[in-house]
KEDO-402418 format. One record per residue: residue in one letter; x, y, z of N, C-alpha, C in turn. Coordinates in steps of 0.001 Angstrom, whole numbers. Layout:
N
A/X/Y/Z/X/Y/Z/X/Y/Z
...
This chain:
54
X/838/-1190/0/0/0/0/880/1250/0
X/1996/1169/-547/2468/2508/-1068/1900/3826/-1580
X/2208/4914/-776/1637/6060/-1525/2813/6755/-2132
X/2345/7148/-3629/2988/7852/-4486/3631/9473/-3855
X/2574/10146/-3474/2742/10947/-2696/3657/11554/-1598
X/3755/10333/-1095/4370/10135/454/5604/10931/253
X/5958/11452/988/7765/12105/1407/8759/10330/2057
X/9360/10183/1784/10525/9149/1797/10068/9417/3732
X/10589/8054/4243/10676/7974/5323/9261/8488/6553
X/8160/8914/5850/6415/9055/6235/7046/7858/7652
X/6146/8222/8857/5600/7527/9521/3961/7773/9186
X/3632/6685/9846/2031/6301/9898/1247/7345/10659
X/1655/8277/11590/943/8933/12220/1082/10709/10923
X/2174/10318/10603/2193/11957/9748/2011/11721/8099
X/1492/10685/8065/761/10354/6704/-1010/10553/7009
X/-1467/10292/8057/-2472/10519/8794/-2961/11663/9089
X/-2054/12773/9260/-2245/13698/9360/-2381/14749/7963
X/-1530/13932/7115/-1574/14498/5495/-2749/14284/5010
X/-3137/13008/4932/-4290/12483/4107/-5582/13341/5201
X/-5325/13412/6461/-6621/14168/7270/-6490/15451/6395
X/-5419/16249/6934/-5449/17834/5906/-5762/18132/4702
X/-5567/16938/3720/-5971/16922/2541/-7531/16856/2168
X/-8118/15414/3053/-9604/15229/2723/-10532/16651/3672
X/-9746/16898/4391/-10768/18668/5010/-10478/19861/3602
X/-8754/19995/3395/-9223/21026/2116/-10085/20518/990
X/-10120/19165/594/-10884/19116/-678/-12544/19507/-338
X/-12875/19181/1344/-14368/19271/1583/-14965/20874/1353
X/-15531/21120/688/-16234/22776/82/-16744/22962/2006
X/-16764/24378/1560/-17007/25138/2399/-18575/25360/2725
X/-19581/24990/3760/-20870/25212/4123/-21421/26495/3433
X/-22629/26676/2836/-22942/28069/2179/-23024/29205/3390
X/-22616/30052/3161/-22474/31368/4244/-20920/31622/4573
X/-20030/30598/4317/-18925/29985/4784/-19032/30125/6862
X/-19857/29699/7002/-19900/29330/8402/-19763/27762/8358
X/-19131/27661/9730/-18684/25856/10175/-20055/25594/11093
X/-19685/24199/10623/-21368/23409/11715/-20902/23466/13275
X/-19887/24336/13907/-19590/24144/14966/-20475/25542/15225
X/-20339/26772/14613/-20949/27491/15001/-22405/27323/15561
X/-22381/28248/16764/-23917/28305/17685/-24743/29101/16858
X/-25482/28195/16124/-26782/29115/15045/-28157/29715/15646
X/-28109/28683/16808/-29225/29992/17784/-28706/30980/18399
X/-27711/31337/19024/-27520/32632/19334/-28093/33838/18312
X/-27712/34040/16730/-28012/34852/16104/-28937/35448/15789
X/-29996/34011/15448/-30958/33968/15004/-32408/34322/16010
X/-32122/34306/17484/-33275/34037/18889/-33932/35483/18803
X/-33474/36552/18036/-33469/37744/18978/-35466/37899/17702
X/-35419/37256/15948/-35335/37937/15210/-36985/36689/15398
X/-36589/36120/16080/-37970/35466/16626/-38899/35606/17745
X/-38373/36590/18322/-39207/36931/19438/-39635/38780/19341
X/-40083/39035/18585/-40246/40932/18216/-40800/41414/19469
X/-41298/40450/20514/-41980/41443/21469/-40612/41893/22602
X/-39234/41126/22103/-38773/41444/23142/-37910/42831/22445
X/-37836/43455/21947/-37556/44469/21277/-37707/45586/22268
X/-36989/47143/22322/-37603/47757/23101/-38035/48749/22635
C-alpha cells in the first residue's frame, strides 16, 4: 500500500495527518462559509421573538 505521494521515510501517524489535511481542504465550504460548529441559535433568537424588542 504505497503512496505515491508520500515524502521518503512518512511515519504512519504523519501520513495521517496528510491524508486528514488533505480530505478537510478538498471538503467545500458550508454556504455562508460558516462551520457546523458554530452556535446558530444565538443569532438567530433575537429575530424570533419581536416582542422582546424595546
Amino acid at each position: 500500500m504505497s503512496d505515491p505521494e508520500a515524502p521518503p521515510g512518512e511515519t504512519p501517524m504523519q501520513r495521517a495527518l496528510r491524508l486528514k489535511k488533505a480530505a478537510q481542504a478538498a471538503r467545500s465550504q458550508p454556504p455562508g462559509g460558516r462551520s457546523p460548529r458554530d452556535p446558530a441559535g444565538a443569532r438567530s433568537a433575537a429575530r424570533s421573538k419581536p416582542w422582546m424588542t424595546r
